[in-house]
C-alpha positions in Angstrom: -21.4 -20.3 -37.1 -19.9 -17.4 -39.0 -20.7 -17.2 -43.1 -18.2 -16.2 -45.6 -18.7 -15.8 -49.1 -15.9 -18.4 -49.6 -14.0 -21.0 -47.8 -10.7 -21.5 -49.1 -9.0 -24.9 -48.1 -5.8 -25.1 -48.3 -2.9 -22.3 -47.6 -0.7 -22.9 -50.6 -0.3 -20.7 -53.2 -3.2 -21.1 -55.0 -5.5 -21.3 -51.4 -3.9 -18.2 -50.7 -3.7 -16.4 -53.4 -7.3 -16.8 -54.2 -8.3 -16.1 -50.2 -6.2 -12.6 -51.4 -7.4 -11.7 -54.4 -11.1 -12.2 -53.2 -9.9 -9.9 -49.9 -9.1 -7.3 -52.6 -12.4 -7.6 -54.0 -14.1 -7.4 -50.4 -15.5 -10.6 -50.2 -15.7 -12.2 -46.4 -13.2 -14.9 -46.9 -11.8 -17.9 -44.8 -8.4 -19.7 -45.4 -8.3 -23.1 -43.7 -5.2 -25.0 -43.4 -4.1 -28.0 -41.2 -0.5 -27.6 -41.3 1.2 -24.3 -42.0 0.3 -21.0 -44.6 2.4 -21.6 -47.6 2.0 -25.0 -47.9 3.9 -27.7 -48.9 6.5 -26.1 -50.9 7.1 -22.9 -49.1 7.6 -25.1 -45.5 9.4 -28.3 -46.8 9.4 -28.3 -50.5 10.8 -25.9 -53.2 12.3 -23.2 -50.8 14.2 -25.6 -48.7 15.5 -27.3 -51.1 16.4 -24.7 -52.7 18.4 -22.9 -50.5 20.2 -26.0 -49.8 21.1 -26.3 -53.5 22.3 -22.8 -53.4 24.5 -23.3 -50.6 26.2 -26.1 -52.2 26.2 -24.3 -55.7 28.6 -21.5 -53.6 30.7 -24.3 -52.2 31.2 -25.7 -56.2 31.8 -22.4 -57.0 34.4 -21.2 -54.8 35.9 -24.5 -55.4 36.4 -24.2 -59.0 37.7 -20.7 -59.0 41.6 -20.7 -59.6 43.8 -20.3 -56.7 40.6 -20.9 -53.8 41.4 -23.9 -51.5 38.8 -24.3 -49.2 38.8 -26.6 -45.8 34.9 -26.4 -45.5 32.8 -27.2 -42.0 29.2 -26.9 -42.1 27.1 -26.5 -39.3 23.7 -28.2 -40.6 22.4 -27.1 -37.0 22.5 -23.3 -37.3 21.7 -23.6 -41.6 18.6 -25.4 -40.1 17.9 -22.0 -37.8 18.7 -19.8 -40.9 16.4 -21.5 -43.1 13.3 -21.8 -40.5 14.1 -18.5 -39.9 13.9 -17.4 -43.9 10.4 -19.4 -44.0 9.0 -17.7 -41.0 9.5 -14.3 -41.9 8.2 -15.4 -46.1 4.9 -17.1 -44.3 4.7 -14.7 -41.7 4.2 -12.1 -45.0 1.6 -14.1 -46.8 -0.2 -14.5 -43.3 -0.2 -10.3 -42.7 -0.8 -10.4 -46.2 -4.1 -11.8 -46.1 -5.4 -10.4 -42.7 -4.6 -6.9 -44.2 -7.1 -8.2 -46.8 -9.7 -9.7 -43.9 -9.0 -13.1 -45.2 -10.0 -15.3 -41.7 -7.1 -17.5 -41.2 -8.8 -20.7 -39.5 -6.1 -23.5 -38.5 -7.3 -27.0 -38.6 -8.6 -29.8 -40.8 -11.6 -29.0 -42.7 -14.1 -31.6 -43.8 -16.8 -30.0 -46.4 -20.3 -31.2 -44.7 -22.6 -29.9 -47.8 -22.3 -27.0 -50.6 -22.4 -24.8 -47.8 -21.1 -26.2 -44.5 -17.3 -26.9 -43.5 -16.2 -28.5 -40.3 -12.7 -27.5 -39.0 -11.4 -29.8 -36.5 -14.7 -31.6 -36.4 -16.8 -28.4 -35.0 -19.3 -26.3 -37.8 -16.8 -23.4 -38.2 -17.9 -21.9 -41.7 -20.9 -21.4 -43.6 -20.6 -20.1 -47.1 -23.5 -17.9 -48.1 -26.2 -19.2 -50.2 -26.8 -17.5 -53.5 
């Protein structure tokens, strides 16, 4: 069973920020997340959203400028592909991100055993160092 000098659980930006920061400092860290690195608001949330909202604050836009008439069709198929596409590459740079750190990316559900044991996917994965 590998040891780190922290487990980090959760990939959001506080999981991975810290998993960073203590990369930088050359600690042996490992990020464990179930889902995907970003979290919640990065994959579904805030950057979603918002690029939905900015797509419909250009269609306002255009429409309220004199003289524009616009006969609109949106194709929520290929906006899907552009926006899984945008989120790829932005978690895709937070995952080289950390590695070029040596933060341990571990992908699974963790479940903290004692103060120094976490299970990922039900197997003893990490073991922080006692102190």
């Amino acid at each position: 069973m590998p040891e780190y000098d922290a487990v980090i659980i959760g990939a959001g930006p506080g999981g991975y920020a810290a998993a960073i920061r203590l990369g930088q400092k050359g600690k042996k860290v490992a990020l464990v997340e179930k889902d995907r690195i970003g979290g919640e608001c990065l994959n579904y949330g805030c950057i979603p959203s918002k690029a939905l909202i900015e797509m419909a604050n250009s269609i306002h836009y255009l429409r309220s400028l004199p003289g524009v008439s616009l006969d609109l069709r949106i194709d929520m198929e290929r906006w899907q592909e552009w926006k899984w596409n945008m989120i790829r590459r932005l978690t895709g740079g937070v995952e080289v991100l950390c590695r070029s750190y040596g933060v341990e990316i571990v992908q699974g559900e963790a479940r903290i055993v004692d103060r120094n044991t976490v299970t990922v996917g039900g197997e003893g994965h990490c073991r922080a160092a006692t102190s």
